[in-house]
C-alpha positions in Angstrom: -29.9 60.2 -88.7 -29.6 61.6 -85.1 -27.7 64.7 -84.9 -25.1 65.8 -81.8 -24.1 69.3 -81.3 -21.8 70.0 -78.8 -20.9 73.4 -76.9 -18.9 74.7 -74.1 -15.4 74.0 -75.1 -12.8 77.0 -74.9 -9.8 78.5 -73.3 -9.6 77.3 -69.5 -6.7 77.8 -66.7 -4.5 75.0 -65.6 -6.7 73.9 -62.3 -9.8 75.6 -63.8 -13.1 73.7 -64.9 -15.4 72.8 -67.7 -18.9 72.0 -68.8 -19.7 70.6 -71.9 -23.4 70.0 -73.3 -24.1 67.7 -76.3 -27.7 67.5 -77.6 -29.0 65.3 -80.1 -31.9 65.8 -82.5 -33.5 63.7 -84.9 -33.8 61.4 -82.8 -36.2 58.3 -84.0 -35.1 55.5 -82.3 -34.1 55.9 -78.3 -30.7 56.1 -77.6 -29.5 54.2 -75.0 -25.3 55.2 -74.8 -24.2 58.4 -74.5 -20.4 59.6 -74.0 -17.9 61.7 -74.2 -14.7 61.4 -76.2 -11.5 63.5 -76.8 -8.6 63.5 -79.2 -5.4 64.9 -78.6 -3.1 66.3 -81.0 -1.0 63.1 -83.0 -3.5 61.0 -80.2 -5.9 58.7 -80.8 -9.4 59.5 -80.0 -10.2 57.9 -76.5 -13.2 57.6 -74.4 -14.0 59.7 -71.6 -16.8 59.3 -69.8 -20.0 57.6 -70.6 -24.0 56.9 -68.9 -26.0 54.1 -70.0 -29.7 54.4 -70.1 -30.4 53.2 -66.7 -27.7 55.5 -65.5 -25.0 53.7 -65.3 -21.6 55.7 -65.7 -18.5 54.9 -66.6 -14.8 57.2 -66.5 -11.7 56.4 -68.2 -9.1 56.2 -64.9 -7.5 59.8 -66.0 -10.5 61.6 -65.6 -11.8 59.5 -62.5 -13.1 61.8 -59.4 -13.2 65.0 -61.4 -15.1 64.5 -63.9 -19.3 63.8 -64.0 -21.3 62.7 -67.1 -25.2 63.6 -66.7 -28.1 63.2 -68.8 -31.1 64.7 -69.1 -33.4 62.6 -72.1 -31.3 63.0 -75.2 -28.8 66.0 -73.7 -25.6 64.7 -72.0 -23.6 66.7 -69.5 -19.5 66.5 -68.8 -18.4 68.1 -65.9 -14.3 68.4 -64.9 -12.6 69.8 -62.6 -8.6 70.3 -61.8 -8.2 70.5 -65.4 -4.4 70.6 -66.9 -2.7 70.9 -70.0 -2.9 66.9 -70.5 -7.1 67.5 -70.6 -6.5 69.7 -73.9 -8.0 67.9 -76.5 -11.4 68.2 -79.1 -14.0 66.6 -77.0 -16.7 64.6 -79.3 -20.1 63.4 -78.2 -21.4 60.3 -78.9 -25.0 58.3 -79.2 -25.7 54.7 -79.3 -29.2 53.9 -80.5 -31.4 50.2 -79.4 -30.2 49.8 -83.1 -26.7 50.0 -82.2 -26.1 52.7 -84.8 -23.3 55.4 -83.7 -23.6 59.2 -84.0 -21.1 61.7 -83.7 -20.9 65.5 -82.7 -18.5 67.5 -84.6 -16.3 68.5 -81.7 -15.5 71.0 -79.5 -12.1 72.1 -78.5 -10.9 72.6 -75.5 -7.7 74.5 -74.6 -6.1 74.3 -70.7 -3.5 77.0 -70.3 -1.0 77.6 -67.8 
């Protein structure tokens, strides 16, 4: 089963930014999905950003215009800017395969202080 380990989460400033890497291993079939999710404290977990195989990206409207999702093969990228207290959340990677099986990271939290 494929394998997602995040890194780069932490304790940011109110206005500060953030770059989050997920790489997955294990990988037999190609994935074609990959994205970033967060949950919030008592919040459901929501989707953040995510590229398609071809490159296609997609944000969810709170992060739109400072956030960027990149991939390189089977690492994905997350980018934000102007972060604020609202952004604090555990951030989860995820991979969708041709098969349409789902992998998840184990999370990384990220904090946005004032």
């Amino acid at each position: 089963q494929v394998q997602l380990v995040e890194s780069g989460g932490g304790l940011v400033q109110v206005g500060g930014s953030l770059r989050l890497s997920c790489t997955a291993s294990r990988v037999i079939f190609s994935i074609t999905d990959m994205a970033w999710y967060r949950q919030a404290p008592g919040q459901q977990r929501e989707l953040v950003a995510r590229i398609g195989s071809g490159g296609i990206t997609y944000y969810a409207d709170s992060v739109e215009g400072r956030a960027a999702i990149s991939r390189e093969k089977n690492t994905v990228y997350l980018h934000m800017n102007s972060l604020d207290p609202d952004d604090t959340a555990v951030y989860y990677c995820n991979a969708i395969d041709i098969r349409k099986t789902e992998a998840w990271g184990q999370g990384t939290q990220v904090t946005v202080s004032s």
